[in-house]
N, C-alpha and C positions, 0 to 999 in steps of 0.2 A: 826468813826472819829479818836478816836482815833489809833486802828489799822492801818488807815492811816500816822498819824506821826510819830507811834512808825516803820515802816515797813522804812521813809525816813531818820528818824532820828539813827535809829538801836539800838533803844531806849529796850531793855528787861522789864525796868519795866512800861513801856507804854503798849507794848502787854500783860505783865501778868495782869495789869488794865484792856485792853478789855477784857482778858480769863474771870476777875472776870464779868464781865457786860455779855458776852455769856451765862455763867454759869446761871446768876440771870433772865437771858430770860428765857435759858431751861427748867432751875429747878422748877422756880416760874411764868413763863410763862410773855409773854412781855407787859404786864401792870404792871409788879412791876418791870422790868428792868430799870434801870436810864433814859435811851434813850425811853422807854417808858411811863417814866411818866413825862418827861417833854413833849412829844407829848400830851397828855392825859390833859394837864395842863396851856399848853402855845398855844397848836395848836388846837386841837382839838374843845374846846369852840369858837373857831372863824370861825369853818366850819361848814356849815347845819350839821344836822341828816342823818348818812348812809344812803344810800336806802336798802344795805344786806351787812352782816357780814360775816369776813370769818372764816372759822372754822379756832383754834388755834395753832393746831398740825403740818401743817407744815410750819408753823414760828418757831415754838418750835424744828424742826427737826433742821430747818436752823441754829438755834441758835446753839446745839449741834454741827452741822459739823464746826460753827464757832469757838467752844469752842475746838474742835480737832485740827482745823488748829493752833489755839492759842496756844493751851498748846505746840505742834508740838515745834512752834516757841521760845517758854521761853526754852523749854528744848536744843534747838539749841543754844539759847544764852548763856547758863549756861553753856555750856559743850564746847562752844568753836566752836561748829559748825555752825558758821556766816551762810555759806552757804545757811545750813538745814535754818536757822531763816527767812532769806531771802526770800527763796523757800516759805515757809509755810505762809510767812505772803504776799506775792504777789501774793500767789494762793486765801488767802480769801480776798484779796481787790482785785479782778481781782471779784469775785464774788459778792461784794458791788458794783462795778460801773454797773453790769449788772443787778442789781436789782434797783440801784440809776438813770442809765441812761435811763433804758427800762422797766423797772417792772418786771426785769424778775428773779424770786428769785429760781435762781440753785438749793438752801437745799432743798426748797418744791417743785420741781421736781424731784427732787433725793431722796423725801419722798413718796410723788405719785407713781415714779418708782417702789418702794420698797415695798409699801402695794399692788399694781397691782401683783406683781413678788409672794407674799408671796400667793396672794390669788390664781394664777394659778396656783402655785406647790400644796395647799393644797385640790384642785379640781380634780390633773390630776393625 
């Protein structure tokens, strides 16, 4: 969310706010990210028991390419390259509405891609 106001508002220290919340996903994985533990805390207790769990990791990737796009975008701002900031921060909320609108989370496809890609080159 926030990545969304900081990206209309042109906000820098909004996005370096997300960068830290990307970070606190990747690092510490998305039960201890802010956005995750109000899920965990507010939402969660009010919906049955999963039927199956997903593996972490590529949430955790997602988070990382989040945390790239972000930082992308702070350093755009700092340096004066609106443009860059722009670019970087309407490329990762182009990537939240497709995960918000559809379910469809581009990081952990582009995680998947990546662990497929590594395991046929260490095969062939």
């Amino acid at each position: 969310m926030a990545g969304a106001v900081a990206g209309g508002t042109g906000s820098g220290t909004l996005l370096a706010a997300q960068a830290v919340v990307f970070a606190l996903g990747a690092i510490l994985g998305l039960r201890w990210s802010p956005y995750g533990w109000l899920y965990s805390h507010l939402v969660r207790p009010r919906l049955g028991p999963p039927q199956e769990l997903e593996d972490a990791r590529p949430p955790r990737f997602a988070q990382a390419v989040g945390l790239a796009f972000a930082a992308i975008g702070v350093v755009g701002y700092l340096s004066g390259a609106t443009w860059l900031a722009i670019a970087a921060s309407a490329t990762a909320l182009a990537a939240a509405f497709l995960n918000a609108a559809f379910g469809y989370c581009l990081g952990c496809e582009l995680y998947l891609l990546t662990v497929r890609s590594r395991t046929r080159l260490g095969h062939g």
